[in-house]
N, C-alpha and C positions, 0 to 999 in steps of 0.2 A: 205058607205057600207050599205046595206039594209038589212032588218031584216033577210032573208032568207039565206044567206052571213054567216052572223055573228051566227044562229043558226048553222051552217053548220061546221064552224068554232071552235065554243064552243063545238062541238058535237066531232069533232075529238078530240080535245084538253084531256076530259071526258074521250074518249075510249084508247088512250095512255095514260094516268095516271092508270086507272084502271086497264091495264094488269100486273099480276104477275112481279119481276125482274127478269128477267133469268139471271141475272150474277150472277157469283158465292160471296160466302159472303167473306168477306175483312179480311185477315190475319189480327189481332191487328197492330198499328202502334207502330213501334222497340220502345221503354224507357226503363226507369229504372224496367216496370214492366214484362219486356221479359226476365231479364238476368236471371231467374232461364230456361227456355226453351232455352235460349241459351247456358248454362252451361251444361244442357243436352245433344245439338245436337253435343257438343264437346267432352263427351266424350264419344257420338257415334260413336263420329271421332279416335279414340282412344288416345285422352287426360284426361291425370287425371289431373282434374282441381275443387280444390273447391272454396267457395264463402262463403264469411262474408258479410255480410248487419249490422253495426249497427247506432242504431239515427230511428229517426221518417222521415219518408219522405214527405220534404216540398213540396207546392205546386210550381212546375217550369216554364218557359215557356218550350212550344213546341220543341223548336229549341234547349234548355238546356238537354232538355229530351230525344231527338235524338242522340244528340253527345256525352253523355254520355252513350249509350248504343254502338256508333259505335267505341269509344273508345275501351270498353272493347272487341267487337268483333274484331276489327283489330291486338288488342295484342294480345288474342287467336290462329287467326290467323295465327300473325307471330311466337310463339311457334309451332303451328305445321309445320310451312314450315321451320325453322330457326333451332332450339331448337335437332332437336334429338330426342330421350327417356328421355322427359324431363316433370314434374310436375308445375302446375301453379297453382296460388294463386291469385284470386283477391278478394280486400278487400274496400267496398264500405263505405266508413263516412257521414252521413245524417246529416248536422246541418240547423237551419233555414237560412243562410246567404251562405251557400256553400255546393259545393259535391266534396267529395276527393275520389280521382280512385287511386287503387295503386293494378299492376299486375306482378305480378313476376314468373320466372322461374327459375330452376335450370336446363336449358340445357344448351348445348355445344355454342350457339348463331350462327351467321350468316356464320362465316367460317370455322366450324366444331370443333373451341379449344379455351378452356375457356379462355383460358388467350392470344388469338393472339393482337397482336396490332395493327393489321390493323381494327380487330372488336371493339375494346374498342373506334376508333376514327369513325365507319363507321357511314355514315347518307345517303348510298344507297338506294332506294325503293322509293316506293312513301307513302306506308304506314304512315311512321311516319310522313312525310312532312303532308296528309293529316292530320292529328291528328294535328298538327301543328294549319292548317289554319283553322281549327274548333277552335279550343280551343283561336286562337288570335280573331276571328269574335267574341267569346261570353266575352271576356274580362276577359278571365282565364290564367292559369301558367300550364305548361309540362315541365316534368324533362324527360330523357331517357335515357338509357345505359346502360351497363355492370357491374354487382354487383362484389363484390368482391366475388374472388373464383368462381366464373363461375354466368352463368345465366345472365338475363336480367331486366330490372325494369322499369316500365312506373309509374310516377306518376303526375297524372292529380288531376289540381283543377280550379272548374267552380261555376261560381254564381249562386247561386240560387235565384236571382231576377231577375225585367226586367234589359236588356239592350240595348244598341242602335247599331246596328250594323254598320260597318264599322269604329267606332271611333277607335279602340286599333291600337296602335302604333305596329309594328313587334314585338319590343323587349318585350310585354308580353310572350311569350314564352320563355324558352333557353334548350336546348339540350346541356346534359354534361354528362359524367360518374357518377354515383351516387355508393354508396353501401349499401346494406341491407338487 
């Protein structure tokens, strides 16, 4: 390449870097530091939903810090699609070694009656399946189901260290009726 080449070359290189970015700037990426703007956008959606945070927030990985947030948004969610006129509750536990998700409603659930029995055994949708295969890739624990006396309950718990993905065995998760 000869020097005239190569000025020619460096020259363009110079004049596209130096132009302004015209794309627009980057919504934050979804974690644990979105769920106050997502408790908001919920209950723009007309969900009354509030939210406990406590503990000090360790530092996570990436991938910890996604699925916990898409955690709590998919159970939101499924309260509004599922639930009725119904109030949710999630309540977030911050310790150095874990993060405990626990989201609850007090609506009607999946098939419009608290107490139906085809809802208390259902594991339709994809929703919770995904929640699942997040929570099994990070080597955490998911409870699910219908509370006693109506409503539903998501309780997630995820490491708050590294981990390696694809090790956990399936049976890290289990999906059961819970109550509380």
């Amino acid at each position: 390449m000869n020097a005239s080449v190569w000025d020619r070359s460096c020259a363009g290189i110079l004049a596209v870097s130096r132009q302004p970015d015209a794309s627009p700037p980057r919504p934050p990426v979804a974690g644990l530091d979105q769920l106050n703007p997502l408790v908001k956008q919920m209950r723009a959606s007309g969900l009354a939903v509030q939210l406990e945070v406590h503990g000090q927030r360790p530092t996570v990985p990436g991938a910890v810090d996604l699925a916990a947030y898409r955690i709590v948004q998919e159970s939101l969610t499924n309260v509004l699609r599922h639930a009725g006129q119904a109030a949710a509750m999630v309540r977030v536990a911050l310790e150095p070694d874990a993060i405990t998700l626990e989201i609850i409603d007090d609506g009607c659930g999946i098939h419009g009656r608290r107490d139906d029995a085809v809802y208390r055994h259902s594991r339709s949708g994809h929703g919770i399946s995904g929640m699942r295969e997040r929570v099994a890739a990070l080597g955490g624990t998911l409870e699910t189901g219908p509370r006693e006396g109506g409503g539903f309950r998501v309780l997630a718990s995820l490491p708050a260290g590294e981990f390696t993905s694809g090790t956990v065995a399936p049976t890290a998760t289990r999906s059961r009726s819970v109550s509380g």
